[in-house]
C-alpha positions as CSV (number, residue, x, y, z in Angstrom):
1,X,95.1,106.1,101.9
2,X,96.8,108.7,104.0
3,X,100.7,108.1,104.5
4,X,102.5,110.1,106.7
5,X,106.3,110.8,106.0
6,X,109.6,111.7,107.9
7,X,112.9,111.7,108.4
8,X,116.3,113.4,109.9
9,X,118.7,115.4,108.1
10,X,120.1,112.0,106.8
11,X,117.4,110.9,104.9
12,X,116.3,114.1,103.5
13,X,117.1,114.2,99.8
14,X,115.6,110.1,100.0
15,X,112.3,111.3,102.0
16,X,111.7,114.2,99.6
17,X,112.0,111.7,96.4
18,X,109.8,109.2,98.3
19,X,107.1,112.0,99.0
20,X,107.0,112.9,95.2
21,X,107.0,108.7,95.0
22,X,104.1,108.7,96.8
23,X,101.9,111.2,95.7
24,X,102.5,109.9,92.1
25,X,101.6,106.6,93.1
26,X,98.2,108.3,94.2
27,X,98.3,108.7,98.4
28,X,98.0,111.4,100.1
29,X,100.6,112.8,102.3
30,X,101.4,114.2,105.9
31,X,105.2,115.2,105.3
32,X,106.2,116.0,109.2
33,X,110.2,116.8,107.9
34,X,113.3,117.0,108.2
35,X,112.7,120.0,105.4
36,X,116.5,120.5,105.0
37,X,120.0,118.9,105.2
38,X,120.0,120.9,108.5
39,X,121.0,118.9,111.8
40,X,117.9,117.7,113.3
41,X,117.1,115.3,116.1
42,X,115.2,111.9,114.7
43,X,113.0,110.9,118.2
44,X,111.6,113.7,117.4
45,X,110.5,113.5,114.3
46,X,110.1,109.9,114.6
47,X,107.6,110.2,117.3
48,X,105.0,112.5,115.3
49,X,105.1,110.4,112.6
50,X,104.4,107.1,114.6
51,X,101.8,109.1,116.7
52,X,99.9,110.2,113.5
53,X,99.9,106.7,112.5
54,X,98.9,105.6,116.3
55,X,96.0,108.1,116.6
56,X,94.7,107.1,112.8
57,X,95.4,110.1,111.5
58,X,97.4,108.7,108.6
59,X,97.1,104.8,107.9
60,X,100.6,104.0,107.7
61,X,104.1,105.4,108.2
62,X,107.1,105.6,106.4
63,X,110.5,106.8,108.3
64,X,113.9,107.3,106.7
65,X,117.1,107.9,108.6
66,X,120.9,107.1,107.6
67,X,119.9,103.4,108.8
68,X,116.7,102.9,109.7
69,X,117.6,101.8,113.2
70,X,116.6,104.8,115.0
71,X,113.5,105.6,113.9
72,X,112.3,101.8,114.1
73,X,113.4,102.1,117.7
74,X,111.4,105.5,118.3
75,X,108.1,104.4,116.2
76,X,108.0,101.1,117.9
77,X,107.5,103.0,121.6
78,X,104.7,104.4,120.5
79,X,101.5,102.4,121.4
80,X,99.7,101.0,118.4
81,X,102.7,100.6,116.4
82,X,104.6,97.9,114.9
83,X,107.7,99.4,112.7
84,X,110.5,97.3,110.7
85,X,113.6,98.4,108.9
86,X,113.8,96.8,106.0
87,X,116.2,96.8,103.2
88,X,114.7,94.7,100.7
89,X,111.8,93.8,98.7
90,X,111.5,90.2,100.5
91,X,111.8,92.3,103.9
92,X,109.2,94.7,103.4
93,X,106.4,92.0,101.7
94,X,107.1,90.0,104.7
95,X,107.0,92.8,107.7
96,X,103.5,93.2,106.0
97,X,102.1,89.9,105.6
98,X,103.5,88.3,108.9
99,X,103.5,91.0,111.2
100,X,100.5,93.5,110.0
101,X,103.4,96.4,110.0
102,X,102.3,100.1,109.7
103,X,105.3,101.9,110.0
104,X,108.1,101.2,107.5
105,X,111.7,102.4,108.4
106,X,114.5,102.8,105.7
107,X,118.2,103.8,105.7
108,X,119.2,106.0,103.1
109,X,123.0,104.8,103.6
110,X,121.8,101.3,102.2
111,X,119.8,101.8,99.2
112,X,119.2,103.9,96.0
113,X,116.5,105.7,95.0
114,X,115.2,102.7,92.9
115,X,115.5,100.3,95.3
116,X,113.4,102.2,98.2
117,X,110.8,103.0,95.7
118,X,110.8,98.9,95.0
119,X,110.4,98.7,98.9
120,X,108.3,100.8,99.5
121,X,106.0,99.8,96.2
122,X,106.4,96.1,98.2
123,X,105.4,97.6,101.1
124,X,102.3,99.6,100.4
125,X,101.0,96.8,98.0
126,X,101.2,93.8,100.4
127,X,98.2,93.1,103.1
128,X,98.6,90.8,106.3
129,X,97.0,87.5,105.4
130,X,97.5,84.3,107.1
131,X,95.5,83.7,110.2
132,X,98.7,81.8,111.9
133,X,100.6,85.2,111.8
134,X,97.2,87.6,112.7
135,X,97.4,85.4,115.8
136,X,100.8,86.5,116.6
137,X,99.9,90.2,115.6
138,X,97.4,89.7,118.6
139,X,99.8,88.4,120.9
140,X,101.8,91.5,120.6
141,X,99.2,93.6,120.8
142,X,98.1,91.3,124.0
143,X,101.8,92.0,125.4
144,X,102.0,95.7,124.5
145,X,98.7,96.6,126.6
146,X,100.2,94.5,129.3
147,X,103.1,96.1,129.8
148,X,101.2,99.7,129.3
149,X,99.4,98.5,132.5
150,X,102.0,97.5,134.5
């Protein structure tokens, strides 16, 4: 699976332990940046990542800013694309299971290294199950064309 990476100056140090994460755990990765501690602007960077995942070139997306706020707000404009911040293990099984996620979002101010690895690891591993919540996936797919329409 193909995993595409980014983040702003804030996450940086996280994003470049995650990438090394992530290759290790045996994906392949699109790192987009930030590639320094440098001031950077995350729409930006936000976008390309949730574009990549929106036009299938990678399968999922993982964004890491001081919060996770931001980028969750950028990736979920994007059409095709369902982002959550999430900040624990419970979070991250869930945003998978219930709401077919493809975009994870994490803020470097809230967590360790060990933690968003244990996200993360959550993250990747789960798979959206129940057919209750794959009917409510489709109803926010059903309201996102909508409103691209309008």
């Amino acid at each position: 699976m193909k995993i595409v990476v980014g983040s702003d100056h804030g996450g940086y140090e996280l994003k470049e332990s995650l990438v090394k994460f992530i290759k290790n755990e045996g994906y392949e990765v699109l790192d987009f940046g930030a590639h320094s501690k440098e001031s950077c602007d995350y729409p930006l960077i936000g976008f390309e990542v949730a574009k990549a995942v929106s036009e299938g070139r990678a399968a999922r997306g993982v964004l890491i800013c001081k919060t996770g706020v931001g980028m969750t707000i950028i990736a979920n404009k994007v059409h095709g694309v369902r982002a959550a911040a999430c900040y624990d293990v419970g979070m991250a099984k869930s945003a998978r299971e219930h709401n077919d996620t493809n975009v994870l979002a994490l803020g470097a101010n809230y967590m360790d290294l060990a933690r968003a690895k244990e996200i993360l690891k959550a993250w990747l591993g789960a798979k959206h199950t129940e057919e209750r919540h794959a009917r409510r996936v489709k109803q926010i797919k059903d309201i996102e064309l909508k409103m691209k329409g309008r």
